[in-house]
ZAFI-227207 format. One record per residue: residue in three letters; x, y, z of N, C-alpha, C in turn. Coordinates in pm, 1 decimal, decimal comma. Layout:
R     r        nxx        nyy        nzz       caxx       cayy       cazz        cxx        cyy        czz
R   ALA          X          Y          Z          X          Y          Z          X          Y          Z
...
This chain:
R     r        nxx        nyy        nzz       caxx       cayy       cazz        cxx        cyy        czz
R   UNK    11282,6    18136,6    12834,2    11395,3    18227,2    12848,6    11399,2    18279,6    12992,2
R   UNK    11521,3    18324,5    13034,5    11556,8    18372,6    13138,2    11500,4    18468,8    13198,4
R   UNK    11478,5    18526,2    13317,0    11437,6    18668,3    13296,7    11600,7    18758,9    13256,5
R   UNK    11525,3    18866,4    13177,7    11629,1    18971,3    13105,8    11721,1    19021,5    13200,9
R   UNK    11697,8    19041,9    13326,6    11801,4    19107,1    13444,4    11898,5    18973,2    13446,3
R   UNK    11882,8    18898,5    13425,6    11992,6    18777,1    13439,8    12121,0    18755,4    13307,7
R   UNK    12063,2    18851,5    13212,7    12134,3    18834,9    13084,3    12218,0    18985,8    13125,7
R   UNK    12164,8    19090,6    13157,7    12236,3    19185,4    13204,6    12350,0    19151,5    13331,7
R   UNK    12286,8    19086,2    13394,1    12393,1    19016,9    13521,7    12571,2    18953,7    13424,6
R   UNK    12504,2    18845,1    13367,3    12607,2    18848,1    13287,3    12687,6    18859,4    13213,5
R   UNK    12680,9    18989,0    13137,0    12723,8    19090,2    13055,1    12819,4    19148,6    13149,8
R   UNK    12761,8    19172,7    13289,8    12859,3    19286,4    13362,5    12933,9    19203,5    13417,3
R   UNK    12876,8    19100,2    13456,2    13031,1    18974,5    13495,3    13161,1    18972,2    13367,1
R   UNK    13123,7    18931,4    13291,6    13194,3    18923,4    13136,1    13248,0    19065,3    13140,2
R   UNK    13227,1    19165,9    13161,8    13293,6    19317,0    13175,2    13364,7    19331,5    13314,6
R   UNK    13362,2    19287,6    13387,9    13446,4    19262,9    13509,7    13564,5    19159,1    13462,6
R   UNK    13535,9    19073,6    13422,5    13676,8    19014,4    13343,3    13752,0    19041,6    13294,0
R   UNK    13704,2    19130,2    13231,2    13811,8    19202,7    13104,0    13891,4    19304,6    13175,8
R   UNK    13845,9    19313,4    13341,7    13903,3    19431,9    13382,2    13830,4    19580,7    13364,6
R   UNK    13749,3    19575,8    13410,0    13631,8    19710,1    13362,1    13529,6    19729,6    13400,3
R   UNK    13481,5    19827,4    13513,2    13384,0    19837,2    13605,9    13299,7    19880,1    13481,8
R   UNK    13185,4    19785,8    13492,3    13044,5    19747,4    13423,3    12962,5    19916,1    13425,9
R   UNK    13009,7    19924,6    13542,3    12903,3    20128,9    13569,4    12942,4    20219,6    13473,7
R   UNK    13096,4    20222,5    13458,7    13122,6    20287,5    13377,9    13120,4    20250,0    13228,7
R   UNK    13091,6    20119,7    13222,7    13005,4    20106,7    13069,4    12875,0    20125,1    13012,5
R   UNK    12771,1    20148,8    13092,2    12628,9    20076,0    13082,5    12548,7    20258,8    12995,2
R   UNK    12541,5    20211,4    12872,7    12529,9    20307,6    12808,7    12351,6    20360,0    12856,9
R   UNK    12278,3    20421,2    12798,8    12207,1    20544,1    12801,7    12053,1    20448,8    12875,8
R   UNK    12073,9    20308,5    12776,2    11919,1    20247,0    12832,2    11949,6    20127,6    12920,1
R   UNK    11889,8    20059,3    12996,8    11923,0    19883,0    13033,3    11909,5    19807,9    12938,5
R   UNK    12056,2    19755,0    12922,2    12052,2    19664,6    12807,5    12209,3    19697,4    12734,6
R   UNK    12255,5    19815,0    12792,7    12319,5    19887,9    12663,6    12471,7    19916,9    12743,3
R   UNK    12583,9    19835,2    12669,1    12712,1    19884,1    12745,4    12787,9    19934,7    12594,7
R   UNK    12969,7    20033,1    12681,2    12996,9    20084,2    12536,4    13162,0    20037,2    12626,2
R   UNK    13223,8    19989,5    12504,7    13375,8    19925,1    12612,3    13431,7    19986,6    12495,1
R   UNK    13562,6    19966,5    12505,3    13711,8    20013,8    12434,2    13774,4    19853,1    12442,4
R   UNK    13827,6    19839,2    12315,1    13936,0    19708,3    12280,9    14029,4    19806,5    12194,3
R   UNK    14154,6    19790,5    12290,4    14247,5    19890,4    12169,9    14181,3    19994,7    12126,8
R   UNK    14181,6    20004,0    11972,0    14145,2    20108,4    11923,5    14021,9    20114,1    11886,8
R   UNK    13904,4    20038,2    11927,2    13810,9    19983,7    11912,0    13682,3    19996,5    12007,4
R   UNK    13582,6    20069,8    11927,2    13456,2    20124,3    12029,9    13373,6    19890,7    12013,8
R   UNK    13337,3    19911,9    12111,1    13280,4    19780,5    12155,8    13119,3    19804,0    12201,2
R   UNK    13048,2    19795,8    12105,1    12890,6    19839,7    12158,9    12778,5    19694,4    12209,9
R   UNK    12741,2    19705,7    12305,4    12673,0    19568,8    12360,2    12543,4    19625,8    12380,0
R   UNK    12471,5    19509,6    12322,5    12321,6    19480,4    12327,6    12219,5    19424,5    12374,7
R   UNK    12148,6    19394,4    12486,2    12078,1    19323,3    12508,9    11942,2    19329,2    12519,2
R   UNK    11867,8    19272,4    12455,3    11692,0    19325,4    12460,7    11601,1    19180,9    12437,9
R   UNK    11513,2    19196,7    12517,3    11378,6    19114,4    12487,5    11227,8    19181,7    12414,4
R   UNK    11212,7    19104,6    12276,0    11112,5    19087,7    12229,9    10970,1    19138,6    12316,4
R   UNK    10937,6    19208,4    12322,3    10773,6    19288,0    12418,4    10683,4    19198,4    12400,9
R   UNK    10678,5    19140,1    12258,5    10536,8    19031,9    12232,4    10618,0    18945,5    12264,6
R   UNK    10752,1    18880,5    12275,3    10756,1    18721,8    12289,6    10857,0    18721,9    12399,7
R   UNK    10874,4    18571,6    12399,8    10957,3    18548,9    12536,4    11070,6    18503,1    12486,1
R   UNK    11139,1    18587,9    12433,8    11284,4    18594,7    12389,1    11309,2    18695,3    12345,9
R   UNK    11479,0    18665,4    12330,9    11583,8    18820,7    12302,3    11671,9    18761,2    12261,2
R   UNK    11756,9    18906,0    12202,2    11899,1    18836,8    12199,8    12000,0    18943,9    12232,2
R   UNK    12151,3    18919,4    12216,1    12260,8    18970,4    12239,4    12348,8    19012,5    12104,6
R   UNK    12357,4    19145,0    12115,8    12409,1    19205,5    12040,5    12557,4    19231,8    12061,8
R   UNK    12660,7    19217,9    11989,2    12793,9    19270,9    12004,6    12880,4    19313,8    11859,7
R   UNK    12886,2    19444,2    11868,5    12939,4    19508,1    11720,5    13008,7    19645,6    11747,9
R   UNK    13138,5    19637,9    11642,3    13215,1    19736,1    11639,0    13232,4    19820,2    11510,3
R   UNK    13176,3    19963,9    11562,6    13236,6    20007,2    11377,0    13406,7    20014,4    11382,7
R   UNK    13389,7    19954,8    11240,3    13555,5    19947,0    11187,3    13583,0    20091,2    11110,2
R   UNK    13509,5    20121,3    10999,6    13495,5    20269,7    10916,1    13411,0    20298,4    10871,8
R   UNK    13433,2    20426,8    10818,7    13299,4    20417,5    10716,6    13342,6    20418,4    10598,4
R   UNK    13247,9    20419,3    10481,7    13320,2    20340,4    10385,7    13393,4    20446,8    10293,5
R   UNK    13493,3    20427,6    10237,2    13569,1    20529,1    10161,7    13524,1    20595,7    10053,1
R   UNK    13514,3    20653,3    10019,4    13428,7    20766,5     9883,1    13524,2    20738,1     9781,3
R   UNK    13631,7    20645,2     9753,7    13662,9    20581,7     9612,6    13704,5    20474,4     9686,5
R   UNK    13691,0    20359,2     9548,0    13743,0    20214,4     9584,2    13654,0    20142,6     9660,1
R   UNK    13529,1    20197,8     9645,9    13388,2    20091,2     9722,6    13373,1    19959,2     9653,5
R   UNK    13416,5    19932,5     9562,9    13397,0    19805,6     9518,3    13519,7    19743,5     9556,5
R   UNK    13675,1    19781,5     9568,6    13752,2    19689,4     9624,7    13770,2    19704,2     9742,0
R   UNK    13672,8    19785,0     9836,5    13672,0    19767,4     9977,4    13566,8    19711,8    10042,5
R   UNK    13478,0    19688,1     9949,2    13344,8    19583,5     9999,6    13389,2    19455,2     9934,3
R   UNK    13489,5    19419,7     9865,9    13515,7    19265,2     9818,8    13646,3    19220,0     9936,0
R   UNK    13714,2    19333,6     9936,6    13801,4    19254,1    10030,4    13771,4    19274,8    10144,2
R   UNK    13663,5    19322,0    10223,1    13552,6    19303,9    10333,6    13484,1    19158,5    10298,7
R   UNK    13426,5    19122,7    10212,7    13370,1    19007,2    10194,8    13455,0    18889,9    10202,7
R   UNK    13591,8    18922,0    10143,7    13716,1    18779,2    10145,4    13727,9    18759,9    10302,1
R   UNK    13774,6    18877,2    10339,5    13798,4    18825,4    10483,8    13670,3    18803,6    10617,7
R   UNK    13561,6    18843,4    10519,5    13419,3    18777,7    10623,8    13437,6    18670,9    10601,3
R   UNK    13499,7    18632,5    10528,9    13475,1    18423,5    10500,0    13587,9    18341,6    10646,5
R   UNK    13694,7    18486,1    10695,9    13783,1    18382,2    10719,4    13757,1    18391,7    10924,0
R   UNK    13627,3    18466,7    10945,2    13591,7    18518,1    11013,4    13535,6    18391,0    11103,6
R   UNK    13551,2    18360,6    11245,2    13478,6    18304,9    11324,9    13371,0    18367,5    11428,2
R   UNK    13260,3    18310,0    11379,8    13107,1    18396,7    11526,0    13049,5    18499,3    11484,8
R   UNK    13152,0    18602,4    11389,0    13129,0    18695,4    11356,0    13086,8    18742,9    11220,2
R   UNK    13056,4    18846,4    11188,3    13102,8    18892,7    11041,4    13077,9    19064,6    11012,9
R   UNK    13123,1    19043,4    10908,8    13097,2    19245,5    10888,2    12985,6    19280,0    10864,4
R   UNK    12957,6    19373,2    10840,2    12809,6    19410,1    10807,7    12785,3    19599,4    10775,6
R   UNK    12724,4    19601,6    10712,2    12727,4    19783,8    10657,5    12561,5    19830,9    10710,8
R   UNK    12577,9    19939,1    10799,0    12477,2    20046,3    10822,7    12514,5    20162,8    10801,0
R   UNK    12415,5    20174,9    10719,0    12420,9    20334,7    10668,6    12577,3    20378,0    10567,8
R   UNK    12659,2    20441,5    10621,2    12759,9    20408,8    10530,0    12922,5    20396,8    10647,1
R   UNK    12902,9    20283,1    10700,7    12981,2    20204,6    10801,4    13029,5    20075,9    10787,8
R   UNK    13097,6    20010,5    10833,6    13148,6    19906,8    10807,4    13146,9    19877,6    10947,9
R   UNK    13107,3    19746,2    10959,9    13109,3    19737,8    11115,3    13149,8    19593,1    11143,5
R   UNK    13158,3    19545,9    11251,4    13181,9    19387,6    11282,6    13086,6    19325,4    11418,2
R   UNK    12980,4    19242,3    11384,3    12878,3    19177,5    11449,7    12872,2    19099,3    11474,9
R   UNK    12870,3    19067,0    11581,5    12740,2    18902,2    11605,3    12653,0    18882,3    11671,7
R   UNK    12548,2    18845,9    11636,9    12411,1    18861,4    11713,9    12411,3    18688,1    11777,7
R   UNK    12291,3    18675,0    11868,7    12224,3    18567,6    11894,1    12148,0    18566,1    11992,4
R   UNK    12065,5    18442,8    11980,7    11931,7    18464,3    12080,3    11971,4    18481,7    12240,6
R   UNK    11928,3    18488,9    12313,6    11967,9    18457,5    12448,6    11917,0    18360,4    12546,8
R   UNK    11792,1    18279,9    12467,1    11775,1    18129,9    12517,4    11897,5    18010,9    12497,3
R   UNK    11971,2    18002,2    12613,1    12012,2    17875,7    12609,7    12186,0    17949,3    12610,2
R   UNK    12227,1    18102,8    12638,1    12312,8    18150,9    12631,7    12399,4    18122,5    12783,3
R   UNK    12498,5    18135,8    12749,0    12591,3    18068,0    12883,6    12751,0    18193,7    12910,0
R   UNK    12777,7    18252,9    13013,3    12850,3    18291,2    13018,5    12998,4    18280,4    12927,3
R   UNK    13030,9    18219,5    12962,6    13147,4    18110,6    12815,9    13151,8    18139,9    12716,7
R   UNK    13007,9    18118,6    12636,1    12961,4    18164,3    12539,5    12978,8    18303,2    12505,8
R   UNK    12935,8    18342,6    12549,5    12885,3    18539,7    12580,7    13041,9    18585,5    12580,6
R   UNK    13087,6    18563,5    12668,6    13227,1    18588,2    12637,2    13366,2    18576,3    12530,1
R   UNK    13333,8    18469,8    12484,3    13369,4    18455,5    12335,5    13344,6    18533,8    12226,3
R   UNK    13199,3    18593,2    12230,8    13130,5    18663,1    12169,4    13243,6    18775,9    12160,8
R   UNK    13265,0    18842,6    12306,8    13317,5    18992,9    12335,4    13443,5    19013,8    12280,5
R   UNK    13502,8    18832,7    12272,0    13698,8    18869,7    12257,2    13650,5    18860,0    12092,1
R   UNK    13593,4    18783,3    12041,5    13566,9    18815,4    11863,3    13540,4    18931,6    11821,9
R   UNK    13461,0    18941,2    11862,3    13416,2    19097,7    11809,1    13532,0    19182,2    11849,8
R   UNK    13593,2    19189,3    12009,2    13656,7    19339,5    12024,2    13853,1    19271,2    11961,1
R   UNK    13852,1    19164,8    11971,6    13989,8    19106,8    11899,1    13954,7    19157,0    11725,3
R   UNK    13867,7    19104,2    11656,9    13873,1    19141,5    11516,9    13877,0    19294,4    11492,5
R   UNK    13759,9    19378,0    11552,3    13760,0    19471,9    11547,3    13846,6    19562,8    11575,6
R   UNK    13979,8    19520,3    11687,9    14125,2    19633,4    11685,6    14169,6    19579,9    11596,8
R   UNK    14184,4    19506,8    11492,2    14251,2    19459,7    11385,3    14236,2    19470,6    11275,4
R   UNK    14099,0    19453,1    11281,1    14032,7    19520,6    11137,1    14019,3    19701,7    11124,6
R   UNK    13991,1    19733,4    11234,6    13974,2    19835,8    11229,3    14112,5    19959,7    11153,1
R   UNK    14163,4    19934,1    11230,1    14354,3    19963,2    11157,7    14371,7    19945,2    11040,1
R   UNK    14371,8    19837,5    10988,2    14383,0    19775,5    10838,7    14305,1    19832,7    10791,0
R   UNK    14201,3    19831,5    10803,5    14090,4    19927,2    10677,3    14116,4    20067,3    10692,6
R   UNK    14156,1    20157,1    10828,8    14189,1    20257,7    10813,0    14360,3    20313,3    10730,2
R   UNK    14428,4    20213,9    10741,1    14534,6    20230,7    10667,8    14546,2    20268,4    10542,1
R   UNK    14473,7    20105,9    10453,5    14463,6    20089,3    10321,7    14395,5    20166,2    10276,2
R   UNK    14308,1    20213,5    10316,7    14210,7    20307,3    10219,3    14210,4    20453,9    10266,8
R   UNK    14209,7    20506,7    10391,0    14231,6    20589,1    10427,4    14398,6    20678,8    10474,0
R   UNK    14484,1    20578,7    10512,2    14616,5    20640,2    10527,0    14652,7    20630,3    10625,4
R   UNK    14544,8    20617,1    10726,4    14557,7    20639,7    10890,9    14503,2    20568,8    10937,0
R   UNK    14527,8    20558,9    11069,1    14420,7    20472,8    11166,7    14354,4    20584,3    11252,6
R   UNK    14304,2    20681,6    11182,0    14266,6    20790,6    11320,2    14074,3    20794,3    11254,1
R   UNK    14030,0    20745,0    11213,4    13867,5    20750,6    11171,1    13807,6    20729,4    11300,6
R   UNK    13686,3    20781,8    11305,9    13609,4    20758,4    11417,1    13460,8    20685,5    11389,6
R   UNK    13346,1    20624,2    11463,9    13218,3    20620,3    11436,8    13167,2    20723,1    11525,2
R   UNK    13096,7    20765,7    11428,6    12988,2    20874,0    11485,4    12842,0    20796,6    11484,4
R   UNK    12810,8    20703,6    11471,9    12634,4    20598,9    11497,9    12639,3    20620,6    11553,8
């Protein structure tokens, strides 16, 4: 694997693309950016393993948290449309609904990495809305993780 400053290098390239000085993303530790897609918090990850010589790349958006009625037809039709999902998929922490995709960072390529960012932050202004609509009424929910 790469050294880790080289995976950060290209994270902030990939955030210069999008139009978005990298400084003003680079959240609290190295490793850690926080972007906006639409209506959509965009949280980025990057870390290496301490015992091994690998890492990977994190990219996930909370969509909601989950509604206090109708958890069973809002975790099935979360599951229908994880199927129709490319790179990505949903995933629940704590009581959130979120949209992820992980992967290692041996053998990761700018291109790649970037694809990553428009999936995640493309699904996530989209999903995010829709689930706040249908179940909630609004699109105004926030994540507090």
């Amino acid at each position: 694997m790469k050294n880790i400053e080289h995976y950060y290098e290209m994270v902030e390239n990939i955030i210069k693309k999008l139009g978005v000085d990298p400084l003003n993303c680079r959240g609290e530790q190295p490793g850690q950016w926080n972007l906006t897609k639409g209506s959509s918090n965009v949280w980025v990850d990057v870390w290496k393993l301490k015992e091994e010589d690998y890492g990977y790349i994190q990219i996930m958006a909370p969509i909601c948290e989950f509604p206090a009625e109708n958890q069973t037809e809002f975790m099935r039709e979360a599951l229908e449309i994880n199927h129709t999902l490319y790179g990505v998929g949903f995933t629940k922490h704590k009581n959130w609904l979120y949209i992820k995709g992980i992967r290692e960072l041996d053998g990761l390529d700018e291109n790649e990495a970037y694809a990553m960012f428009n999936r995640v932050g493309n699904y996530a202004d989209e999903y995010d809305d829709y689930f706040k609509d249908s179940y909630f009424g609004e699109s105004g929910g926030r994540a507090s993780e």
